[in-house]
N, CA, C and O atoms as a GROMACS GRO file, in nm:
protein
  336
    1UNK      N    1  -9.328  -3.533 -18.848
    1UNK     CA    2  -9.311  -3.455 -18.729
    1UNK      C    3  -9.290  -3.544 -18.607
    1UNK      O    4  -9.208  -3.517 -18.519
    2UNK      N    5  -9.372  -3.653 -18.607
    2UNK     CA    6  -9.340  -3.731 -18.488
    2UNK      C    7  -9.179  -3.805 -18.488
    2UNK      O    8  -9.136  -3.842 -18.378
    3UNK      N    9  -9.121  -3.818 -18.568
    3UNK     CA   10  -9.020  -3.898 -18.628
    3UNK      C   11  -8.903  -3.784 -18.557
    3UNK      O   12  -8.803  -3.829 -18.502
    4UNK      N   13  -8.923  -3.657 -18.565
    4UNK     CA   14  -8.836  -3.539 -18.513
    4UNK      C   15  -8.848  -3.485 -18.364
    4UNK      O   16  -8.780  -3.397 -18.311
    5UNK      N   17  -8.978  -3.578 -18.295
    5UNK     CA   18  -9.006  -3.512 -18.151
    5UNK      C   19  -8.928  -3.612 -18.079
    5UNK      O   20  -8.865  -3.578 -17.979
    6UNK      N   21  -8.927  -3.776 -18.136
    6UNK     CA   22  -8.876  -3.850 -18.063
    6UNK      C   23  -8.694  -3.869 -18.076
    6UNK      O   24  -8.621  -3.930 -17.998
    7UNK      N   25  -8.656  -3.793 -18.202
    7UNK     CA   26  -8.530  -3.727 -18.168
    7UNK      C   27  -8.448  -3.657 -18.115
    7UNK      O   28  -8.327  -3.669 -18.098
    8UNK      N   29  -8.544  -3.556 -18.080
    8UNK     CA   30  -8.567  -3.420 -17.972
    8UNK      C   31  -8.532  -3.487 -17.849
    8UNK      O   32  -8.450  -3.441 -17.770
    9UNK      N   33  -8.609  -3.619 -17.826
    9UNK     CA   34  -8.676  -3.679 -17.693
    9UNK      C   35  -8.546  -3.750 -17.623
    9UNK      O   36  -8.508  -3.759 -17.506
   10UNK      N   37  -8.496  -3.793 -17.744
   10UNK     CA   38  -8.387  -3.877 -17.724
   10UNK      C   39  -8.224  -3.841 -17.706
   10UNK      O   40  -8.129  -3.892 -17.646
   11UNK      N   41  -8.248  -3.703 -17.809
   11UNK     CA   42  -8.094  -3.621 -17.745
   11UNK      C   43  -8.115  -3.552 -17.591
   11UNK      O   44  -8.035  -3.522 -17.502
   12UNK      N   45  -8.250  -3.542 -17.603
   12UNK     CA   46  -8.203  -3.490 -17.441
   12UNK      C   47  -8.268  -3.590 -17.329
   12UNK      O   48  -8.319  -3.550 -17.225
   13UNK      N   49  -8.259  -3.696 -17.360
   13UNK     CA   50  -8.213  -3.804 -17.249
   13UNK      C   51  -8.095  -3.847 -17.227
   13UNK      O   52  -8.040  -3.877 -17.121
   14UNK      N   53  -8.055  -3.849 -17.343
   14UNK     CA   54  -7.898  -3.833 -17.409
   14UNK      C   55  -7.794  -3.764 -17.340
   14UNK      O   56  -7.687  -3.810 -17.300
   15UNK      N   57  -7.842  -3.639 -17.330
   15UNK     CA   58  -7.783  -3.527 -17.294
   15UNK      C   59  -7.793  -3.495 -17.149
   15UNK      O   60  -7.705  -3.450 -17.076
   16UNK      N   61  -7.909  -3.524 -17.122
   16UNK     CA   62  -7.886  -3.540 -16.957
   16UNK      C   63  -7.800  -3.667 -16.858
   16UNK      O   64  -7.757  -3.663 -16.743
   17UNK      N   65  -7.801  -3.750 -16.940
   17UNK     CA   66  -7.733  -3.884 -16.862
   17UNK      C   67  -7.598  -3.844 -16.919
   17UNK      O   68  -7.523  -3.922 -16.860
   18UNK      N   69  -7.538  -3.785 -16.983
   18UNK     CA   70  -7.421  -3.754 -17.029
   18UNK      C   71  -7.365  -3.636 -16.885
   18UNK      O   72  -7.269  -3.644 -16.809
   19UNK      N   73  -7.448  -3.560 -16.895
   19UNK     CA   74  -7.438  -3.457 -16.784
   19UNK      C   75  -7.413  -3.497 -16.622
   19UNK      O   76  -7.349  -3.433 -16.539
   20UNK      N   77  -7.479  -3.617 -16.605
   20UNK     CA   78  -7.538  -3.706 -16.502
   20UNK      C   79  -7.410  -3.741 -16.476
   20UNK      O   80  -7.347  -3.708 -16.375
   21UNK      N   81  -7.366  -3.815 -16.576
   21UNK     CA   82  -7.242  -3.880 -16.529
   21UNK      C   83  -7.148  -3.810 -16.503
   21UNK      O   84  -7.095  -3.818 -16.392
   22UNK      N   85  -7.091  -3.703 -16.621
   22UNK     CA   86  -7.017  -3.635 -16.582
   22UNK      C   87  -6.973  -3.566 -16.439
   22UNK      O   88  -6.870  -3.524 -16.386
   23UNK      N   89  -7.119  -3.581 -16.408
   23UNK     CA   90  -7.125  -3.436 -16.224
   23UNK      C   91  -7.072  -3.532 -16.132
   23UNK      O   92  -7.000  -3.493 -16.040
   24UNK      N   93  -7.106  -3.692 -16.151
   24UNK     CA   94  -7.190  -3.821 -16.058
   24UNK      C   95  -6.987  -3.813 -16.055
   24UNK      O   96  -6.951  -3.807 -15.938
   25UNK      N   97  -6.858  -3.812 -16.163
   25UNK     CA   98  -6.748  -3.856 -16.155
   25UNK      C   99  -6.670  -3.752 -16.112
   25UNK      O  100  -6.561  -3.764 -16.055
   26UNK      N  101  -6.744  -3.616 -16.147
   26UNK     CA  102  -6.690  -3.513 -16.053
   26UNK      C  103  -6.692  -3.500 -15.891
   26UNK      O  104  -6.608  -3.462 -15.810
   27UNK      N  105  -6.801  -3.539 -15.879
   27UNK     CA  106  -6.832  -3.562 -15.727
   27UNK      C  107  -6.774  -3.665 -15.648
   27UNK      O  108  -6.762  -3.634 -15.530
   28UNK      N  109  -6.729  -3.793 -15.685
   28UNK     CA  110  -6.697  -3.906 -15.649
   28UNK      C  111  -6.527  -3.864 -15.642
   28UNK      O  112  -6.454  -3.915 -15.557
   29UNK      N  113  -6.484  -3.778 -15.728
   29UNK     CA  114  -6.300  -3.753 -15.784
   29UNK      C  115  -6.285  -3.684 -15.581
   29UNK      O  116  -6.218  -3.718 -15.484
   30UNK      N  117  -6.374  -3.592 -15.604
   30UNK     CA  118  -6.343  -3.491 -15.487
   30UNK      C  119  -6.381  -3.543 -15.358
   30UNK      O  120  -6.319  -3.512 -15.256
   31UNK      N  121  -6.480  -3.621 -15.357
   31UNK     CA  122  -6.515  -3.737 -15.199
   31UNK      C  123  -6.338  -3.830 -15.228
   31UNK      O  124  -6.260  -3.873 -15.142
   32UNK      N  125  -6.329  -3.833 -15.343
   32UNK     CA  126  -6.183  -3.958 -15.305
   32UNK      C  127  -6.060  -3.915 -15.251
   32UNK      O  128  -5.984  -3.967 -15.169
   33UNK      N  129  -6.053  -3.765 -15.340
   33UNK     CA  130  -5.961  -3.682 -15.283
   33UNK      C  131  -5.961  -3.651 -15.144
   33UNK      O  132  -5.854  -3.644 -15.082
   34UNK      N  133  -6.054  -3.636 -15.098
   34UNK     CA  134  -6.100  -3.590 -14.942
   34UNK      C  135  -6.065  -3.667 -14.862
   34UNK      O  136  -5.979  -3.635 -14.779
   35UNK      N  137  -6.117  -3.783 -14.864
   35UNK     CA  138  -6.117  -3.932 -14.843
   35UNK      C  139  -5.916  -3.965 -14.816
   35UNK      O  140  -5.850  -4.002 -14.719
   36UNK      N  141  -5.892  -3.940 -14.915
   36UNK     CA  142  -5.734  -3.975 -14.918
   36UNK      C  143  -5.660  -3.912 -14.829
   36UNK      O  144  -5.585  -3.978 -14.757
   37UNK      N  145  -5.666  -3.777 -14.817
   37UNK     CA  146  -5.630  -3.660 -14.749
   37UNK      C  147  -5.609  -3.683 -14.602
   37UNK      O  148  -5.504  -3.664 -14.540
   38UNK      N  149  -5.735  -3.732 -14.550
   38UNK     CA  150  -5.805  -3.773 -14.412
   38UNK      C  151  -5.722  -3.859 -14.379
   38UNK      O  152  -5.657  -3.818 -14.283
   39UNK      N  153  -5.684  -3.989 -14.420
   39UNK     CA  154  -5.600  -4.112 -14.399
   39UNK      C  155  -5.473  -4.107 -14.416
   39UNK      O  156  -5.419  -4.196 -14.349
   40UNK      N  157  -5.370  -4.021 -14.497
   40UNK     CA  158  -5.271  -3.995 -14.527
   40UNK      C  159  -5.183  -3.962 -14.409
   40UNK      O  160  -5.066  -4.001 -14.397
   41UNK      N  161  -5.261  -3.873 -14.308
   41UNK     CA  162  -5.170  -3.821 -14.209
   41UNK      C  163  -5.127  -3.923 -14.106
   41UNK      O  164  -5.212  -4.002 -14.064
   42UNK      N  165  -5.038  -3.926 -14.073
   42UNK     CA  166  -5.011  -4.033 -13.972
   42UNK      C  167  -5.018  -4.008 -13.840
   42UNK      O  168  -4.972  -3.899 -13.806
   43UNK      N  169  -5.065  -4.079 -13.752
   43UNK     CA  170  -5.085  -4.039 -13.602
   43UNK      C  171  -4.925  -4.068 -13.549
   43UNK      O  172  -4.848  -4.158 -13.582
   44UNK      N  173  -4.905  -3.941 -13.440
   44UNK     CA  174  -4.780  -3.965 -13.373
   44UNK      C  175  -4.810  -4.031 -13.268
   44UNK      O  176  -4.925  -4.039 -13.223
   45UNK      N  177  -4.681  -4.101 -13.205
   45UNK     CA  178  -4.722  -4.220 -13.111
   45UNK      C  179  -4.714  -4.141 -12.989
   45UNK      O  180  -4.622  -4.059 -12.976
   46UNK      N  181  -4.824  -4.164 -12.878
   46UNK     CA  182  -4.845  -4.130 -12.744
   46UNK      C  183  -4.731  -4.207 -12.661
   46UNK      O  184  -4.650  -4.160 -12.580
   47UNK      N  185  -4.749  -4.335 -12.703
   47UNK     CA  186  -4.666  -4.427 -12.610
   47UNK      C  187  -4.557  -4.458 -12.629
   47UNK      O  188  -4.545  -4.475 -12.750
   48UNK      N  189  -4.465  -4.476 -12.578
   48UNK     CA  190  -4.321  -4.508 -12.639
   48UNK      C  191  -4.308  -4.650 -12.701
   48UNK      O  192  -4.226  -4.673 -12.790
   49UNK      N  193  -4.388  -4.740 -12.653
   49UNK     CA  194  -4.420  -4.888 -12.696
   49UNK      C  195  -4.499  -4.895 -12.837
   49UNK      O  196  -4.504  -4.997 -12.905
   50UNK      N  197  -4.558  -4.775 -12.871
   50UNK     CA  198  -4.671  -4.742 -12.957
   50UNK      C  199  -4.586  -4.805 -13.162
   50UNK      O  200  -4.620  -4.838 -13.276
   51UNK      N  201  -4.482  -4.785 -13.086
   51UNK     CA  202  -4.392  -4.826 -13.244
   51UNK      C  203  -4.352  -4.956 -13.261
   51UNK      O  204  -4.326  -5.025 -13.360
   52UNK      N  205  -4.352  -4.969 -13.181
   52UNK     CA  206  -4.250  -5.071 -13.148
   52UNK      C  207  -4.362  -5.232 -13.182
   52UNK      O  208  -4.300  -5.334 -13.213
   53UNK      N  209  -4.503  -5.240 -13.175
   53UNK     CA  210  -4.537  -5.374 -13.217
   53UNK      C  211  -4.569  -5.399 -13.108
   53UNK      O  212  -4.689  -5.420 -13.126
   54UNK      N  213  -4.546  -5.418 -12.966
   54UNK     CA  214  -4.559  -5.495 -12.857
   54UNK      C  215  -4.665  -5.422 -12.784
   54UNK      O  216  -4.661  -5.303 -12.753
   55UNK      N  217  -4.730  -5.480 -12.766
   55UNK     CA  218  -4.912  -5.508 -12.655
   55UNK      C  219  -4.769  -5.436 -12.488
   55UNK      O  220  -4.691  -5.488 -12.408
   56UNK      N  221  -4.813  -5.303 -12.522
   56UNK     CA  222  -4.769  -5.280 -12.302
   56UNK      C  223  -4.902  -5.272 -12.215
   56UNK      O  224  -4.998  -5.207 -12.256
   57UNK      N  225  -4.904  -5.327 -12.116
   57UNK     CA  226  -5.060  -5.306 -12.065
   57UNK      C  227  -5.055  -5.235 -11.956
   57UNK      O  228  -4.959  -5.226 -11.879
   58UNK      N  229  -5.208  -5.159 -11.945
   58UNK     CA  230  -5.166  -5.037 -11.834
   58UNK      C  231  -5.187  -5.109 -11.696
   58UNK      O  232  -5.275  -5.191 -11.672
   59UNK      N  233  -5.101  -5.070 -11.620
   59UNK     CA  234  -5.084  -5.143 -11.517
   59UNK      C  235  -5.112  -5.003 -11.356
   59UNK      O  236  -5.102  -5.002 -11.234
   60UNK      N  237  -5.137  -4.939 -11.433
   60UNK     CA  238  -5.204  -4.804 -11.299
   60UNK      C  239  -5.314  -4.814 -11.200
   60UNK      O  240  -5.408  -4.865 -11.261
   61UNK      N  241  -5.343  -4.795 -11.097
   61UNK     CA  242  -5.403  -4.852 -11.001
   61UNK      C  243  -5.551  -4.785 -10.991
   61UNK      O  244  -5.631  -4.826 -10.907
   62UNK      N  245  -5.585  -4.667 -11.091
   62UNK     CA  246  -5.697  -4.675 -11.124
   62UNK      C  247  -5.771  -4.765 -11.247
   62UNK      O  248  -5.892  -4.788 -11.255
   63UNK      N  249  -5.684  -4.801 -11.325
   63UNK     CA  250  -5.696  -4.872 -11.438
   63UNK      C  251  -5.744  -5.016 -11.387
   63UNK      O  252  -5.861  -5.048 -11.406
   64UNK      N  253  -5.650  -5.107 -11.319
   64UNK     CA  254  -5.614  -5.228 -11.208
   64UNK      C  255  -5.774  -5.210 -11.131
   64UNK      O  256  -5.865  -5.276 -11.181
   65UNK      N  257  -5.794  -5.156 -11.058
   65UNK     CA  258  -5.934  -5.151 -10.990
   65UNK      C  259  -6.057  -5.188 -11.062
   65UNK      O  260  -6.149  -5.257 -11.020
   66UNK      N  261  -6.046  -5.135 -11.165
   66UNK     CA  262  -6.190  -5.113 -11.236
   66UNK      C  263  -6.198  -5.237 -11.339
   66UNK      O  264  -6.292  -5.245 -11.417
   67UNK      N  265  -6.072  -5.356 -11.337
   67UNK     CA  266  -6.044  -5.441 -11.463
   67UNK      C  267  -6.079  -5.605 -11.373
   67UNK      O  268  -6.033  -5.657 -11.271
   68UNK      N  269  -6.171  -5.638 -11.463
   68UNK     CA  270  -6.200  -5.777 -11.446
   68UNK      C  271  -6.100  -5.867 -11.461
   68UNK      O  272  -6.038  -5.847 -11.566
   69UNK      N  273  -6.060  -5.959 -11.397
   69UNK     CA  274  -5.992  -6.092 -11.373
   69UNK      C  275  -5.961  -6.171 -11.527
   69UNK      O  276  -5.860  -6.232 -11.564
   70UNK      N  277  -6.103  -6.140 -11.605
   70UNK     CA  278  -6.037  -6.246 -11.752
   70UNK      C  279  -5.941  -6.160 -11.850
   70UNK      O  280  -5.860  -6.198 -11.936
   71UNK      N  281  -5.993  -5.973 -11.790
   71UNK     CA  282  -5.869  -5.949 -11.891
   71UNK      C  283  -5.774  -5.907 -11.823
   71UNK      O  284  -5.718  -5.842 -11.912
   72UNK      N  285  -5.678  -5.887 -11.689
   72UNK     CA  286  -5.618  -5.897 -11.628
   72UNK      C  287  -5.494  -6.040 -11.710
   72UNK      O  288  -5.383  -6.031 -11.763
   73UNK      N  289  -5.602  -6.180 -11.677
   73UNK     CA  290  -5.515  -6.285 -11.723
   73UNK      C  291  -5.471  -6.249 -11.854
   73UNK      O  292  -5.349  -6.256 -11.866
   74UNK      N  293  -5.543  -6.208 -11.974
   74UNK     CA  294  -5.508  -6.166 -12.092
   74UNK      C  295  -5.399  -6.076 -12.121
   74UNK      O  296  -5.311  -6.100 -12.203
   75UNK      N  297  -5.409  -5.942 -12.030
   75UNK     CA  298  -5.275  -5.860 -12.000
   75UNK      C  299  -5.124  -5.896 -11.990
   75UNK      O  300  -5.020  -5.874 -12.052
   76UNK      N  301  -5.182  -5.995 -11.831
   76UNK     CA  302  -5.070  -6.063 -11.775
   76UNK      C  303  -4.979  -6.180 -11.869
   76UNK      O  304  -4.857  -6.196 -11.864
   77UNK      N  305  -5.084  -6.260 -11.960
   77UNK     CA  306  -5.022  -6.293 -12.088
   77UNK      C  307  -4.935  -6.276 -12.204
   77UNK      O  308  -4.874  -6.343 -12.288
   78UNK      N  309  -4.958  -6.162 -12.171
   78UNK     CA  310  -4.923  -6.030 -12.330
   78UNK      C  311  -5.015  -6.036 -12.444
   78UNK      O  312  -4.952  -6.016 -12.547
   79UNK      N  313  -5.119  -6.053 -12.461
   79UNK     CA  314  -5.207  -6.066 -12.546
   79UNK      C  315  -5.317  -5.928 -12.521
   79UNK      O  316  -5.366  -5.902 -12.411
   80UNK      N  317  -5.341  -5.853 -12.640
   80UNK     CA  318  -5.417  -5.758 -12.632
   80UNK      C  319  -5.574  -5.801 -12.606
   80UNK      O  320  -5.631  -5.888 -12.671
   81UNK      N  321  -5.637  -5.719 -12.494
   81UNK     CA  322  -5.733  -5.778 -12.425
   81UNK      C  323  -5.849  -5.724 -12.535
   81UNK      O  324  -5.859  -5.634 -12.619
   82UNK      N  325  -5.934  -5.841 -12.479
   82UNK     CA  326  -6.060  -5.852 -12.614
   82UNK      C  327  -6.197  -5.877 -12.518
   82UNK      O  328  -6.309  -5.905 -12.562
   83UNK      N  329  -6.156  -5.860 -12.354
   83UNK     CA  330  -6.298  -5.884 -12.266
   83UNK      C  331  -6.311  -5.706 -12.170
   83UNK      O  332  -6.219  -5.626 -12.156
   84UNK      N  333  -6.380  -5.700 -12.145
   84UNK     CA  334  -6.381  -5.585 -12.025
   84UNK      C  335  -6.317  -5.577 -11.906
   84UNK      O  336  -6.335  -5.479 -11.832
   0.00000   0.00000   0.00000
């Protein structure tokens, strides 16, 4: 009898990690799908420069006021600014 409980014991550890996985690859299929979905769409460009590759920097006089001197020089460079 003991020889038949720990068979018992063992198909349904068996049987649950079988189950386990199954749900664990169902769940993961549909986060990837989701996942894919989200990133697929492409953003349309605001800026007309936005396609094109090239750093345009805003040069508007509320923008200009409020912008520190190191990234000003960075702007004025053409290099996309990386200070405040």
């Amino acid at each position: 009898m003991n020889g038949v409980r720990k068979s018992l014991a063992a198909a349904a550890i068996a049987g649950s990690m079988l189950i386990g996985g199954v749900v664990g690859a169902v769940m993961y299929g549909a986060t990837t799908i989701a996942a894919s979905a989200a990133t697929t769409a492409s953003p349309s460009p605001t800026t007309p420069a936005a396609g094109s590759g090239k750093f345009v920097p805003n040069e508007t006089a509320a923008h200009e006021a409020t912008e520190s001197a190191a990234r000003e020089a960075q702007e004025n460079a053409g290099q996309v600014p990386t200070v405040p």
